[in-house]
C-alpha positions in Angstrom: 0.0 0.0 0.0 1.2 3.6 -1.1 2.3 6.0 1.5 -0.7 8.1 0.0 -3.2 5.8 0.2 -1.9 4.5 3.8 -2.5 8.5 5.2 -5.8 9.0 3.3 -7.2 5.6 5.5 -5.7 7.4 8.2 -7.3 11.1 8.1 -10.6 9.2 6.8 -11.0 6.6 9.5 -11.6 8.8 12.6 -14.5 10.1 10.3 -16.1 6.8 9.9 -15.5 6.2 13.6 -17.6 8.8 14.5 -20.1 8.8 12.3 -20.8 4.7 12.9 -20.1 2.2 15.7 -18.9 -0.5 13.5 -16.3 -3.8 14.0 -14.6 -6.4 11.7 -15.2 -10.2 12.5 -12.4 -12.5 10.9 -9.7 -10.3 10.0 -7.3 -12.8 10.6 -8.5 -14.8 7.6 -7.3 -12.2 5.3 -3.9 -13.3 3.3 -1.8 -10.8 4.4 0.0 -11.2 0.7 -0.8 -12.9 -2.6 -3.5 -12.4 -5.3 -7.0 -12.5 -3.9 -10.7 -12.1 -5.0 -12.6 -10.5 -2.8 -16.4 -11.2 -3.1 -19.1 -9.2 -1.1 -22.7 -8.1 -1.0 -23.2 -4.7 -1.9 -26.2 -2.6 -0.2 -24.8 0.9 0.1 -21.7 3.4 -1.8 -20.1 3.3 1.5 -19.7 -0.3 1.4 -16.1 0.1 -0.5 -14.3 2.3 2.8 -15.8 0.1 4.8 -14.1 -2.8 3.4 -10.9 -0.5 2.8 -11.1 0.5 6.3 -11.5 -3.2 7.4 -8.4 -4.6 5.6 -4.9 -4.4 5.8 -4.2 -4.2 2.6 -5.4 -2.0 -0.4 -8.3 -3.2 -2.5 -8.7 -2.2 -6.4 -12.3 -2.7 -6.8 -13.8 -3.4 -10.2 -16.4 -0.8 -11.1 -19.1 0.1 -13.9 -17.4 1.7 -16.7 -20.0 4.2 -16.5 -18.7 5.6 -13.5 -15.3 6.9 -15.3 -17.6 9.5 -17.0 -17.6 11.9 -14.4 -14.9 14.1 -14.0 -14.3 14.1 -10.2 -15.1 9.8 -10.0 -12.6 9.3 -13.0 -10.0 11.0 -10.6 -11.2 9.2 -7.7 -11.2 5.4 -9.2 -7.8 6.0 -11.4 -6.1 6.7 -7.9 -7.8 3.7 -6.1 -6.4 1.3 -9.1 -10.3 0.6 -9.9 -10.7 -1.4 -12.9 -13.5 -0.6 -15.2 -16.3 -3.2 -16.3 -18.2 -2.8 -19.5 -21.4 -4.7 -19.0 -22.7 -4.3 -22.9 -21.7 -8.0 -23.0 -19.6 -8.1 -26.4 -16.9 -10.6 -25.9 -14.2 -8.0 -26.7 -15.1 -6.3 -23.4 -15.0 -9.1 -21.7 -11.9 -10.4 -22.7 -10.6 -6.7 -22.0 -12.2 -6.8 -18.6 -10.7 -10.7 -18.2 -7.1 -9.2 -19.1 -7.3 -6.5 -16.9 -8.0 -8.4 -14.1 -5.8 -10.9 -14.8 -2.7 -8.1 -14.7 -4.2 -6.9 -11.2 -4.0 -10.3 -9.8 -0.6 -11.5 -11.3 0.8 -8.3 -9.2 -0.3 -10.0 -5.8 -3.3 -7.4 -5.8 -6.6 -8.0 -3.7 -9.2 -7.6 -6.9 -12.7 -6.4 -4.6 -15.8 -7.5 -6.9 -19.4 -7.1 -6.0 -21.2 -10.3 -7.8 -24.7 -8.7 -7.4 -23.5 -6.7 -10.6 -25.0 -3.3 -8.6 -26.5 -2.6 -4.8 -29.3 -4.2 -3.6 -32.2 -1.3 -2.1 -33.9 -3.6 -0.1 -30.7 -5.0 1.6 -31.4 -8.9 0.6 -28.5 -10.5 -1.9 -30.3 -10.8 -5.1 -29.0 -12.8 -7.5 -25.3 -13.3 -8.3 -23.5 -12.8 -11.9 -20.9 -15.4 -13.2 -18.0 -12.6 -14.0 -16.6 -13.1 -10.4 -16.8 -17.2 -10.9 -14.7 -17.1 -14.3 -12.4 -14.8 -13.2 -11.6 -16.9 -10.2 -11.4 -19.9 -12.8 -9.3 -18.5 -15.4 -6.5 -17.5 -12.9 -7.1 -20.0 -10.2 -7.1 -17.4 -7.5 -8.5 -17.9 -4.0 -11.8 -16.0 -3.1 -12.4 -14.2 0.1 -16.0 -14.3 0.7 -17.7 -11.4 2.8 -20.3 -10.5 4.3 -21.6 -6.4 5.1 -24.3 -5.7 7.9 -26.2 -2.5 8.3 -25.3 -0.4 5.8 -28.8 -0.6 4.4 -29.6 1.6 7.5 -27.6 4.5 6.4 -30.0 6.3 4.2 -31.7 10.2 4.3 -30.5 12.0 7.4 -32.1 10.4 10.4 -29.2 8.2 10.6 -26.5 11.1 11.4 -27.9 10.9 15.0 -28.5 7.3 15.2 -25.1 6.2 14.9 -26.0 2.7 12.9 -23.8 0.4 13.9 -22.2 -2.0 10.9 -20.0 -5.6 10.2 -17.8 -6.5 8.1 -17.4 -10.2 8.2 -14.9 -11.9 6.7 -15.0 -15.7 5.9 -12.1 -17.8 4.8 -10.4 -18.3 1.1 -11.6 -21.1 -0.5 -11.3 -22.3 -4.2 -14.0 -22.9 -6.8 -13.7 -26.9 -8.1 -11.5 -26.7 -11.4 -13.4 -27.6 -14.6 -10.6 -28.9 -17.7 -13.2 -28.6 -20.1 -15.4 -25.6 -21.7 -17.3 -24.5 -18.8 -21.3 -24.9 -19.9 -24.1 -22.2 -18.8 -25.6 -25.0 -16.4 -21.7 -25.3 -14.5 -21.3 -21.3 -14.7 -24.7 -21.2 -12.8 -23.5 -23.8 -10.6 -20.2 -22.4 -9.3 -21.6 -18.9 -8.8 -24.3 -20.4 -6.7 -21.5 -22.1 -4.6 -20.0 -18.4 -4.3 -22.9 -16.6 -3.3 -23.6 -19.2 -0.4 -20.3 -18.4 1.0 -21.2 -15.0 1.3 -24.8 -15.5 2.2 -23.1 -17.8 5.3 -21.9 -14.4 6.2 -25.2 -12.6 6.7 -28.1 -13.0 9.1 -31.4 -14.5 7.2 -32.7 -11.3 6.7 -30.3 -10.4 4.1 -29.6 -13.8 2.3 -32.6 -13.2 0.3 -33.0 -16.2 -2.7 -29.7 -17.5 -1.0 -31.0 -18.0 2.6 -33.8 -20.7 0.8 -30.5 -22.3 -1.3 -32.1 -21.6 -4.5 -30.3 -21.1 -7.5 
């Protein structure tokens, strides 16, 4: 981690402190080096300091490529090391999006990835995407499955005086089975399943949503 990026956790944290009573559960399942993928539910735009805050290592998140059209975000997610995501689903993007995380990980990065594809509004993890699944397959990374409680609280202004109090909990590494052959929809469907039930493991019932009734 940068010396920049070590004193901008540092002047931000104290913030966070006093905004929220929060904790992390299972920090000492995080690889303290080594390529990673982390995988988490995603309920509010605070949910990447939390997770920043939580770890002790930096996190380049993949994000929506529609978020480096703004000016101010662009400057933002270029100094984070944020990867963009194109989700027009041509296979040129996603061999782009494939390569660029492939580079990230190679360089012993933590690669943060939010499988529901966007936040939930209602708090419950909705259904997952397969680009966290063949990511982990193609480079044969670990995944770090985790789990964020009460974020979904923090929303209009009542919550400045309420203090919400939030967890991150993190579970440990584990690998998807390898597949040798081309990997068919029915697998792909299959493997993320098995990813989103580690992180649902992670959540109280109220937030597992489809996951909490193991369907797929």
């Amino acid at each position: 981690m940068t010396f920049i990026r070590k004193a901008l956790l540092a002047i931000c944290r104290p913030f966070f402190t006093i905004l929220f009573s929060w904790e992390v559960q299972g920090r000492e399942n995080i690889p303290l080096n080594g390529p990673l993928i982390l995988v988490t539910n995603h309920v509010n735009l605070v949910d990447p300091f939390f997770l920043l805050f939580a770890f002790p290592r930096w996190i380049n998140f993949m994000a929506k490529e529609e978020l480096f059209h703004s000016p101010f975000l662009r400057f933002w997610l270029r100094f984070a090391g944020s990867i963009p995501i194109s989700r027009d689903g041509k296979v040129r993007e996603k061999q782009k999006t494939l390569k660029s995380a492939r580079d990230a990980l190679e360089r012993g990065l933590i690669l943060g990835m939010f499988p529901e594809g966007g936040r939930s509004h209602d708090g419950k993890l909705r259904k997952g995407k397969p680009g966290s699944a063949v990511i982990a397959l193609k480079t044969n990374v670990p995944l770090l499955p985790v789990g964020i409680i009460g974020t979904d609280s923090i929303k209009g202004i009542s919550w400045l005086w309420k203090r919400p109090h939030i967890v991150i909990k993190i579970g440990k590494p584990f690998k998807l089975p390898s597949i040798d052959n081309t990997i068919s929809r029915s697998q792909m469907q299959s493997l993320t399943t098995q990813l989103m039930m580690e992180i649902a493991a992670l959540l109280p019932p109220e937030y597992q949503g489809i996951y909490g009734k193991h369907e797929d």
